[in-house]
C-alpha positions as CSV (number, residue, x, y, z in Angstrom):
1,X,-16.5,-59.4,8.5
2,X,-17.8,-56.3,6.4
3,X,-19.7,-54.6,8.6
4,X,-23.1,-53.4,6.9
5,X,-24.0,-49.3,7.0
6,X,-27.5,-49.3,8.2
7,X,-30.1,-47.7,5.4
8,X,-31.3,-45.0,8.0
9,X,-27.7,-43.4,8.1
10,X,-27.1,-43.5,4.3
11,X,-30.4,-41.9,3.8
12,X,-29.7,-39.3,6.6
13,X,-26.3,-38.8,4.8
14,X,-27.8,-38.1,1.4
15,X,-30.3,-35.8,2.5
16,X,-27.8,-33.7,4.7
17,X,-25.5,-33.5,1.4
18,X,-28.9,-32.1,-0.4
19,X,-29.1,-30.0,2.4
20,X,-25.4,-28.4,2.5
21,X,-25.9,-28.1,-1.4
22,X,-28.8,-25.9,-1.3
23,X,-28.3,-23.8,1.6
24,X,-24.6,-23.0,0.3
25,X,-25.6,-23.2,-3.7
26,X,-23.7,-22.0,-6.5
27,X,-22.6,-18.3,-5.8
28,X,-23.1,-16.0,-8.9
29,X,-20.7,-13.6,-9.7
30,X,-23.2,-11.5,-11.7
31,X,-26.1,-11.4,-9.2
32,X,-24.1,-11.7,-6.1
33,X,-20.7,-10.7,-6.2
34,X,-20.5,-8.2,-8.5
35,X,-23.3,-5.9,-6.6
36,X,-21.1,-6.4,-3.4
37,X,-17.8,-5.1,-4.4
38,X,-19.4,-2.7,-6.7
39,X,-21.7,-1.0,-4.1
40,X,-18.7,-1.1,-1.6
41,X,-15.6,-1.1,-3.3
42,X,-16.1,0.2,-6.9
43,X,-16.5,3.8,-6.1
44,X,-13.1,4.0,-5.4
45,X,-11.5,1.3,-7.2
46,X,-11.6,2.6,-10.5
47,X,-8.6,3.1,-13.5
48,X,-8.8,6.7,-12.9
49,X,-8.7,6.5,-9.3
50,X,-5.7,6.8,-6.9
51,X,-6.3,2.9,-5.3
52,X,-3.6,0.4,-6.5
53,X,-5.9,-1.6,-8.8
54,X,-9.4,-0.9,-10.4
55,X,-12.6,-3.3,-9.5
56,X,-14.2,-2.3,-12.3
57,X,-15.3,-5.9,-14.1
58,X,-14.6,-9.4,-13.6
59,X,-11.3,-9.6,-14.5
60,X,-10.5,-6.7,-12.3
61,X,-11.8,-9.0,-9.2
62,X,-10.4,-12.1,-10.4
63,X,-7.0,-10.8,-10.6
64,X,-6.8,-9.2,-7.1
65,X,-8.7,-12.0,-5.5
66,X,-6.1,-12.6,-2.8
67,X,-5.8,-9.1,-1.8
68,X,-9.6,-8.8,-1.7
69,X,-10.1,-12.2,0.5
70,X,-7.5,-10.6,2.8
71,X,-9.1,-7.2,3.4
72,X,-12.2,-8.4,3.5
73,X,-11.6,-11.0,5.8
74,X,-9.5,-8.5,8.2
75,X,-12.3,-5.5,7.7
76,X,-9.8,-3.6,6.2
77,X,-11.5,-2.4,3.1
78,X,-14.0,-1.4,2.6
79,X,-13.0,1.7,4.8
80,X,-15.5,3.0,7.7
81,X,-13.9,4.7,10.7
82,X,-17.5,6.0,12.3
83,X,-18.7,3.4,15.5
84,X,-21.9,2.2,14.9
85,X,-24.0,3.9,17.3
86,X,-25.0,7.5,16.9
87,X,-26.5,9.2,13.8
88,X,-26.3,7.1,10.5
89,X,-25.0,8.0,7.3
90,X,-25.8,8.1,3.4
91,X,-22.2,7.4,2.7
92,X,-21.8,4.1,4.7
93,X,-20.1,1.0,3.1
94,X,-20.5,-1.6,5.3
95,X,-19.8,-5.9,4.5
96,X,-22.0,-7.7,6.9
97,X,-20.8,-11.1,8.0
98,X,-23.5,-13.0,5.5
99,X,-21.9,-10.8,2.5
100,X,-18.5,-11.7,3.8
101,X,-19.4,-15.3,3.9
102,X,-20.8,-15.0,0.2
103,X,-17.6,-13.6,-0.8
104,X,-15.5,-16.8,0.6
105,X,-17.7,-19.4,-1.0
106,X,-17.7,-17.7,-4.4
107,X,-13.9,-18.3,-3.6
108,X,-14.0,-21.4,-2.9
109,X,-15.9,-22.8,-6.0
110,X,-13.1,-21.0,-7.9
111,X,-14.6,-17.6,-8.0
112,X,-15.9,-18.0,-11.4
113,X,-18.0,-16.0,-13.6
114,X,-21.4,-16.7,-15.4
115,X,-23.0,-15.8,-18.4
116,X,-23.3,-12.3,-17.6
117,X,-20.3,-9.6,-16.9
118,X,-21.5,-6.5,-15.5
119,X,-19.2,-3.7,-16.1
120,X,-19.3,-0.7,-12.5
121,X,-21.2,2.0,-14.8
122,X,-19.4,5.5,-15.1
123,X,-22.3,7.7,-16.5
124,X,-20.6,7.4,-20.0
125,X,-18.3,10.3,-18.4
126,X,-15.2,11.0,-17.8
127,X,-14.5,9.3,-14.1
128,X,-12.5,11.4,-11.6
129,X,-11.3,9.8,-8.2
130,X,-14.8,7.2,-8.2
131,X,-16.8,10.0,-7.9
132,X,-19.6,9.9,-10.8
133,X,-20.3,13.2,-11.2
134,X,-20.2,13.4,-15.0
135,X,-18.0,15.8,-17.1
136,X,-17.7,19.3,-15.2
137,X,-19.0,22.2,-16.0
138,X,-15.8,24.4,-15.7
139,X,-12.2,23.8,-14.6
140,X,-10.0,25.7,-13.2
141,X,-6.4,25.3,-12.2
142,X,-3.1,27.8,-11.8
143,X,-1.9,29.1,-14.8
144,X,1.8,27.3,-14.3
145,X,2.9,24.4,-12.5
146,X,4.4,24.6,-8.7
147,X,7.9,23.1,-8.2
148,X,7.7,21.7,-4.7
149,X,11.3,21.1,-4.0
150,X,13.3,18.2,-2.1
151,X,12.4,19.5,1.3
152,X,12.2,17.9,4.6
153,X,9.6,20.7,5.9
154,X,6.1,21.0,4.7
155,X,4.9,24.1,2.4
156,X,2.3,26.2,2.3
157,X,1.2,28.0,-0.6
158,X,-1.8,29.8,-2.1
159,X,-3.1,30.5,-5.0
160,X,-5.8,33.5,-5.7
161,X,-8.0,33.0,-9.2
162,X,-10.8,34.2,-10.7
163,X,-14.0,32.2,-10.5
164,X,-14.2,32.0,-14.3
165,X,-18.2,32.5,-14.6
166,X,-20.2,35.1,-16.3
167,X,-23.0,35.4,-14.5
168,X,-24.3,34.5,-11.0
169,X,-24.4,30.9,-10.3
170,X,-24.6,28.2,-7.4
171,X,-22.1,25.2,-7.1
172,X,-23.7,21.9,-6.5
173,X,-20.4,20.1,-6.8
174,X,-16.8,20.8,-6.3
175,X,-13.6,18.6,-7.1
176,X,-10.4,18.8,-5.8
177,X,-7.5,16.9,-8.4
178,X,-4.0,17.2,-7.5
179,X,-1.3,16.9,-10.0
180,X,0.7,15.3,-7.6
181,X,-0.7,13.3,-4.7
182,X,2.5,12.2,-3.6
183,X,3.2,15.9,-2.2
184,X,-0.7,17.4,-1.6
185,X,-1.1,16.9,2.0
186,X,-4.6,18.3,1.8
187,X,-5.9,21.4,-0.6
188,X,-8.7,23.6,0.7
189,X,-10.7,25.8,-1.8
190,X,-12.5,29.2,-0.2
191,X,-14.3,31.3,-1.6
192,X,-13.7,35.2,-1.4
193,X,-16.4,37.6,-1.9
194,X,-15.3,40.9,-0.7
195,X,-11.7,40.4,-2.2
196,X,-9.8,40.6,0.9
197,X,-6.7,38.5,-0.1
198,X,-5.8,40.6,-2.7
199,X,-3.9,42.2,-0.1
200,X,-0.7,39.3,0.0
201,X,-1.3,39.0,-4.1
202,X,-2.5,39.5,-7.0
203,X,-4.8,37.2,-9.0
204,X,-2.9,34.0,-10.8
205,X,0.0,34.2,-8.4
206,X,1.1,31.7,-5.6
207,X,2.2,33.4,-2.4
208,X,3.5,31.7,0.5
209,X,1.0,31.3,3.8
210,X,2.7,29.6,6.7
211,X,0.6,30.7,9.2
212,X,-2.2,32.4,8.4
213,X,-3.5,36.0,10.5
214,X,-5.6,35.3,12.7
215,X,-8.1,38.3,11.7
216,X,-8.4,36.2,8.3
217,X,-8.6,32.6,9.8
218,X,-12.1,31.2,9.5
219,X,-13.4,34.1,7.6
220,X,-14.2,32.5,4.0
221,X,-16.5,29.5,3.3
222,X,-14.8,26.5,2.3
223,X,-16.3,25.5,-0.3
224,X,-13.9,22.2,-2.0
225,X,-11.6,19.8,0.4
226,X,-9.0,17.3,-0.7
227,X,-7.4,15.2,2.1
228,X,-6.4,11.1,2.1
229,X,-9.8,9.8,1.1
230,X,-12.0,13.0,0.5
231,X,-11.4,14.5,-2.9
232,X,-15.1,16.1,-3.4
233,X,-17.7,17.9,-1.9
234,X,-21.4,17.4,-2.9
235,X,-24.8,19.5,-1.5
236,X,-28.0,17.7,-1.6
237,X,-30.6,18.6,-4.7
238,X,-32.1,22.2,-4.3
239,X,-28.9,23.1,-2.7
240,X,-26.2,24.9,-3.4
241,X,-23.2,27.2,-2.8
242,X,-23.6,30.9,-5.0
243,X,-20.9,32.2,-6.7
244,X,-20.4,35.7,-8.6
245,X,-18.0,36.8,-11.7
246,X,-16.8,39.8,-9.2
247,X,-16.0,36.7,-6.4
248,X,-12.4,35.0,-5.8
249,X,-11.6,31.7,-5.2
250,X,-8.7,31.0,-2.7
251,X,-7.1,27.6,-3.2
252,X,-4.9,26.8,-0.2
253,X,-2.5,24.5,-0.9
254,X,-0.5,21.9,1.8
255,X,2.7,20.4,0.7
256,X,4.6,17.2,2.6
257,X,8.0,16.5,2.8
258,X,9.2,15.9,-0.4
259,X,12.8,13.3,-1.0
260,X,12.6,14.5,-4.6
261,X,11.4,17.5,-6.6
262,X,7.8,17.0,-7.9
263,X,5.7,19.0,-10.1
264,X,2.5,20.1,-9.0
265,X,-0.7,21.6,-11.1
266,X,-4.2,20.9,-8.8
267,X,-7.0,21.4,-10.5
268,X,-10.3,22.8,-9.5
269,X,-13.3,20.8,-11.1
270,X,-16.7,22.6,-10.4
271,X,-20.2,21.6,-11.3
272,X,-22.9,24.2,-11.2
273,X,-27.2,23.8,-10.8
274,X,-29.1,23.9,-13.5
275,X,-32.0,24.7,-12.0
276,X,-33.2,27.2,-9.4
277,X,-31.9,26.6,-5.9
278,X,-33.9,26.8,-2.7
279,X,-31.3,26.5,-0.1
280,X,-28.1,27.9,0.5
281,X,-25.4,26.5,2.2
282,X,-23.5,27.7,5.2
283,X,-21.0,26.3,7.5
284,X,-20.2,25.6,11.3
285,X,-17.4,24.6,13.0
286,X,-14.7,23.9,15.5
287,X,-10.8,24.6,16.0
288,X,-9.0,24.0,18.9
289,X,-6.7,27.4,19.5
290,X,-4.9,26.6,22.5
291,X,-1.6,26.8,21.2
292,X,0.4,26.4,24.0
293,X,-1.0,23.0,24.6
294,X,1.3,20.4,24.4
295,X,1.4,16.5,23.7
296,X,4.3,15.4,26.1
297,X,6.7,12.8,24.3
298,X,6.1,8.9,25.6
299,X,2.7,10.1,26.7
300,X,-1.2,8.7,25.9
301,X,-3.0,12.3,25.9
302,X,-6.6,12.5,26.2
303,X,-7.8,16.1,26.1
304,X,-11.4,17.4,26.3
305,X,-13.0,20.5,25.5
306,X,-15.8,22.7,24.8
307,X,-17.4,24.9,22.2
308,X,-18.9,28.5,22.4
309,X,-22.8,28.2,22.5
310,X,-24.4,28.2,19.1
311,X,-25.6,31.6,18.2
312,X,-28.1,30.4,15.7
313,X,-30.5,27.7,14.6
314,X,-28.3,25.7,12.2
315,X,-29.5,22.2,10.1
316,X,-26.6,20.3,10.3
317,X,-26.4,17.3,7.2
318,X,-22.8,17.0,7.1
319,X,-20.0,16.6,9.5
320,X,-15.9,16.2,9.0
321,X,-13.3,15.6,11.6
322,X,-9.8,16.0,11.4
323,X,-6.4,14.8,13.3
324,X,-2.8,14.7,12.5
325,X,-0.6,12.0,13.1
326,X,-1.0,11.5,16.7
327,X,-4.4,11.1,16.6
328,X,-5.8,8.5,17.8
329,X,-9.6,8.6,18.4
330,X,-12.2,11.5,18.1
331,X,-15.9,11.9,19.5
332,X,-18.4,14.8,19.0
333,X,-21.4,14.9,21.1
334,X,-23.5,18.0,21.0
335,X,-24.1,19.3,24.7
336,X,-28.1,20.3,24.4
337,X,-29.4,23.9,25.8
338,X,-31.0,22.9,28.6
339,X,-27.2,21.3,30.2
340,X,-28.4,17.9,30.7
341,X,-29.3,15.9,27.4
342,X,-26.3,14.9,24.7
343,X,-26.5,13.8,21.3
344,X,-24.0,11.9,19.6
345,X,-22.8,13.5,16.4
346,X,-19.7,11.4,15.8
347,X,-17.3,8.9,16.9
348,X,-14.1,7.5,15.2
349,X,-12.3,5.0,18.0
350,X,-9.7,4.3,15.3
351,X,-8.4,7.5,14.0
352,X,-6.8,7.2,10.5
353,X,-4.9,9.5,9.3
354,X,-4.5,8.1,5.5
355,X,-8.8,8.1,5.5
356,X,-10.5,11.1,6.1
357,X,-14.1,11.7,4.6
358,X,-17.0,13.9,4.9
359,X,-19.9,12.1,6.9
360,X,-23.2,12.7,5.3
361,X,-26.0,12.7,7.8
362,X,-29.4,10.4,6.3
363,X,-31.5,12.6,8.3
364,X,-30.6,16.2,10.0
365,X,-29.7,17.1,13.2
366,X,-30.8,20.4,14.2
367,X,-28.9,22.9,16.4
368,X,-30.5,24.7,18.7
369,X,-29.2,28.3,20.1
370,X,-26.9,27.9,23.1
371,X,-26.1,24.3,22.2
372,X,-22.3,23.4,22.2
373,X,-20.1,21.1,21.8
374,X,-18.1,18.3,23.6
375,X,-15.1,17.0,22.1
376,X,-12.8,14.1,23.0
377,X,-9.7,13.1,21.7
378,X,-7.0,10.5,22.5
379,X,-3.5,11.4,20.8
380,X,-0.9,8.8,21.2
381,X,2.9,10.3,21.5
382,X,4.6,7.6,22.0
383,X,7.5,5.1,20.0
384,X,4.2,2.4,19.9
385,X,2.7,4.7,17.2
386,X,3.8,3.9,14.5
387,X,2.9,7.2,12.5
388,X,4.5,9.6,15.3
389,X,6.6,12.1,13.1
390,X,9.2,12.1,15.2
391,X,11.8,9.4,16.6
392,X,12.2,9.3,20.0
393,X,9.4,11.0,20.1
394,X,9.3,14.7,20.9
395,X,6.7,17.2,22.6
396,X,4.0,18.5,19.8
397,X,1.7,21.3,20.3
398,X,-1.3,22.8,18.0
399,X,0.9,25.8,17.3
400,X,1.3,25.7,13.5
401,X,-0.6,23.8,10.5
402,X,2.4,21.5,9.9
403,X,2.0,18.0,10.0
404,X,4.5,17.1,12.4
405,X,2.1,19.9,15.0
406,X,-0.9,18.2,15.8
407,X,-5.3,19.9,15.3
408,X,-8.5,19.2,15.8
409,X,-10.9,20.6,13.2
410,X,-14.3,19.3,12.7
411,X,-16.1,21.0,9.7
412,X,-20.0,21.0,9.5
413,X,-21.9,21.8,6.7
414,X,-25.5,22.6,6.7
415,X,-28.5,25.5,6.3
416,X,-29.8,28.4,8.4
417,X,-32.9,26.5,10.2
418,X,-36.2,26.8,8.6
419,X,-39.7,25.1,9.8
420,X,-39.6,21.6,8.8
421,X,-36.0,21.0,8.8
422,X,-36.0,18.0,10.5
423,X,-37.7,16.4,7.7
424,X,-35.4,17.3,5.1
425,X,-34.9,15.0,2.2
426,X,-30.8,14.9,2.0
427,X,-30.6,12.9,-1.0
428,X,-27.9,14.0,-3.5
């Protein structure tokens, strides 16, 4: 006997469905996808980038779709190492689980596209590693290639130049490009007022630096940084670096290992104020100089330590950590004055080597005199780390800049305090 389905469940059935339909509804590419993946993924995923495939339109999506569901899905991409407590950040790219969930149901209704195809905007400008900073206003690169050849060591080589202005100017912008990334290890660009490398060479030469002396270490500003994930350097409006026509600029340069022999010509992109600056910006910083300490092979190796006092009042906006290939976490608290009260300035639990940025603070943290700092790292020695340079592992120590030694460096950029500081617009 057919057994009759009672009107009160069929009713309840169809309204559930109604139900299910609008609270999942037809996902839009244009008005919610596409502002996703181009706030979060875009910036970097560009033609001109060094990613493995541009998000720049539909098509772009479309045809990674897997790879995206995967990282996505795994919180692989997009890439941020801070923890989310302590200070917060203009440069954060974060997917929240709802934006996550959009993302899988635009999937699964075929990820399709509507009406409209927005294109990620580039300014109308040439686009240089996802960084919209429009065409710059000078360029500047060695006046002949570098043959890095087949080596199993790394190199370090330098390169003085002019700063190729005629009159007095401040850098809002800087760009590091390397002709090769397969060899740049990371590129540092200082700038050299009193012209006190001219003693190892003249100007438009490369001379070797292994080690540099330690009278000369920490003396110059750095003013432009390229490392895995950090190509630029940018100071908030009314900011800015100055520059001179008499000035040098000092572009170190850190090569890996190489199998092969590659040809290498990094250029210097910098962009300059047009208007009147009212700040000028200065640096802090921390090193850690023990160079007899050592990592022991087939060892986890936590190590603590300590700053000097700060010596004077200093508005901190930006922050930028750095570990070798051992490194496994990395936290920065700032010990206050009075002994007692911390703040926390930074914490990366998952150290990753291949992703290193500069952290821009949304609001400043002021340093007072006396303040110091309290750093903790975990370094992981061991045959479970898959990155260790060395196999069986062996004992590292902070004695040299090569990657196989290990550092701890954490860069801060910022202003001499003035009045008011702690209400400082950072925008950029």
């Amino acid at each position: 006997m057919r057994q009759k389905i009672p009107l009160i469940n069929s009713f309840t059935l169809v309204i559930l469905l109604i139900i299910s339909n609008t609270v999942i509804g037809q996902v839009s590419f244009s008005k919610d996808i596409a502002p996703l993946i181009f706030a979060n993924c875009s910036y970097c995923h560009v033609k001109a980038g060094y990613t493995p495939f541009a998000l720049e339109n539909y098509e772009d999506i479309a045809g990674n779709i897997n790879s995206i569901k995967y990282v996505v899905n795994n919180r692989i991409m997009p890439p941020w190492k801070p923890a989310p407590e302590g200070p917060k950040y203009l440069n954060e790219r974060h997917l929240s689980d709802s934006a996550i969930n959009l993302i899988n149901d635009w999937i699964t209704q075929g990820f399709k596209c509507d009406n409209r195809k927005p294109e990620y905007k580039k300014d109308g400008s040439k686009q240089i590693f996802g960084e919209l900073l429009g065409k710059p206003d000078l360029i500047l690169k060695p006046s002949k290639p570098y043959t890095r050849s087949a080596d199993s060591k790394d190199a370090f080589i330098s390169y003085i130049m002019s700063t190729g202005v005629k009159s007095d100017v401040t850098l809002r912008a800087v760009v590091i490009k390397p002709g090769s990334a397969k060899v740049v290890h990371h590129a540092r660009l200082e700038y050299d007022s009193s012209n006190i490398y001219q003693m190892f060479s003249k100007p438009n030469t490369y001379f070797e630096t292994p080690i540099l002396p330690d009278s000369l270490t920490g003396v110059l500003p750095p003013v432009g940084f390229y490392v895995p994930g950090l190509d630029h350097i940018m100071f908030p409006k009314g900011s800015g670096y100055p520059i001179s026509p008499k000035g040098k600029f000092v572009l170190f340069l850190h090569y890996s290992p190489s199998s092969k022999t590659e040809q290498d010509q990094t250029e210097v992109w910098l962009y300059f104020n047009k208007k009147p600056v009212n700040r000028t910006i200065c640096y802090e910083g921390y090193t850690y100089n023990d160079h007899n300490t050592n990592i022991p092979k087939d060892s986890i190796t936590a190590l603590t330590d300590i700053s000097h006092p700060i010596e004077e009042k200093f508005t901190l906006i930006c922050v930028e950590p750095h570990l070798h290939l051992l490194g496994q976490s990395i936290r920065v608290d700032i010990i206050r004055n009075n002994g007692r009260d911390t703040t926390l300035l930074i914490n990366i639990p998952k150290w990753d080597f291949n992703w290193q940025e500069l952290y821009l603070l949304k609001k400043p943290v002021i340093l007072n005199v006396g303040d110091r700092f309290l750093i903790n790292v975990i370094f992981d020695n061991t045959r479970n780390n898959p990155k260790n340079p060395f196999f069986p592992p062996r004992d590292v120590n902070f004695g040299g800049m090569a990657t196989t030694n290990e550092m701890i460096n954490v860069m801060m950029i910022g202003f001499h305090y003035q009045e008011g500081d702690e209400n400082m617009d950072l925008s950029y």
